[in-house]
Steps between C-alpha positions, in 0.01 A plus 500: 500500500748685747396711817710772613472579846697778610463522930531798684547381886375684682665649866408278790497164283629207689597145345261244577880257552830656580734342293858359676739708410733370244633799287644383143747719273505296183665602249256622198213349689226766692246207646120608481548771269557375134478104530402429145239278631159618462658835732608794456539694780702827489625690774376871539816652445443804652368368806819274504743797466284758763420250754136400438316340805174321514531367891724258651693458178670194573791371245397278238680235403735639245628733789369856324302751639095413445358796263159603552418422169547198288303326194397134476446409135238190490499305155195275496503125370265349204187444709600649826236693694465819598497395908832297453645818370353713799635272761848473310505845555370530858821234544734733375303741690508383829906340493696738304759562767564141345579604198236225343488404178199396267502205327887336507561150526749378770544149307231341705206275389274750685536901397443776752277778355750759730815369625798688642899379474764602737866532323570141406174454382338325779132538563384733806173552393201333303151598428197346324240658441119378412435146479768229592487099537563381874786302343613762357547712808654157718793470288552852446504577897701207554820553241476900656567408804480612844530904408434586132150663554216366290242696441137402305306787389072485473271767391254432828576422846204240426717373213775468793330308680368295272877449358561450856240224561647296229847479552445415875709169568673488183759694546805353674646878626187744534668724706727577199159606288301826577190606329425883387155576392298883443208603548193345298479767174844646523719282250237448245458940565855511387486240178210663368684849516894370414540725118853460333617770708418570863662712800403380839539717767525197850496545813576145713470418872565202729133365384335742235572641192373869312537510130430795282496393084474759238484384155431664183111409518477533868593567870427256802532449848537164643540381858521171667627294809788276534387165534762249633426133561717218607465142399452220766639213513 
């Protein structure tokens, strides 16, 4: 099944990350927008062309103007629950002055969920999201490096910490890892209402985040915290 989400952002929004600034102009190529990959994110055209603003708008990576809105089209796996698909979203969500996309392969043994490229194809940004092996997450953090965020997703801040407990001396560069976890109720509150089509109004701050869903059966309001946790060593 495939979610559309089409997000309205709302004026005041703020990235959670600042990306570095590192506009591309490739030719035929509009990063975070049409990726083919499980994506689909189109530009607001009129927003483009009259100057739309939701904030700060800082450049994404491609180098053009943010619009206010843009669409995020989620096609779930065989088998794949409805959480995974919440949190893929809240990823998108939450780093789309990245220009992430859903799903691609970067030729690793590992896959990101989210990753974002720069121009030659380098990695400069890769989330999980849900449940991942402590190995898993060592190697990963390690072949990053020293600054190519990586970012796990959980539903709970409990789930965080938990998450958080585990991978505690295992991993040879925590400092590279960060943990973001919601409020207890608030991703499962937005897989049980995800239809095939959705429009999200969001409003995003330093630590919280406001989301409005309609849907063709209903109309919800959903808040939660920001909760970021760093690994120890």
């Amino acid at each position: 099944m495939k979610f559309t989400c089409t997000i309205e952002h709302l004026p005041g929004s703020r990235p959670l990350e600042v990306p570095p600034r590192q506009p591309r102009h490739v030719a035929g190529y509009v990063a975070g927008y049409d990726t083919g990959y499980g994506t689909d994110a189109a530009p607001d055209t009129d927003d483009l062309n009259h100057g739309g603003d939701y904030g700060q708008r800082p450049v994404p990576a491609s180098g053009l103007p943010l619009p206010v809105r843009d669409r995020i089209v989620l096609d779930a796996a065989p088998g794949e629950v409805p959480w995974h698909i919440a949190l893929k979203f809240l990823g998108y969500l939450l780093y789309r002055e990245w220009e992430p996309r859903v799903e691609e392969g970067v030729g690793w043994h590992y896959k990101p969920d989210l990753v974002a490229l720069d121009a030659a194809g380098n990695i400069r940004l890769w989330l999980d999201c849900g449940n991942i092996a402590a190995r898993k997450t060592d190697r990963v953090a390690a072949k990053l490096g020293e600054d190519t965020p990586f970012r796990i997703l959980r539903r709970t801040e409990k789930d965080a910490r938990q998450l958080a407990a585990t991978l505690a001396g295992k991993v040879r560069h925590p400092q590279r890892v960060r943990l973001i976890a919601f409020d207890a109720g608030f991703v499962d509150a937005i897989a049980a209402g995800l239809d095939s089509t959705n429009r999200i109004k969001a409003l995003r701050g330093a630590d919280r985040l406001d989301l409005t869903f309609e849907t063709r059966q209903d109309r919800v309001e959903l808040h939660s915290r920001l909760h970021v946790l760093e690994l120890k060593g």
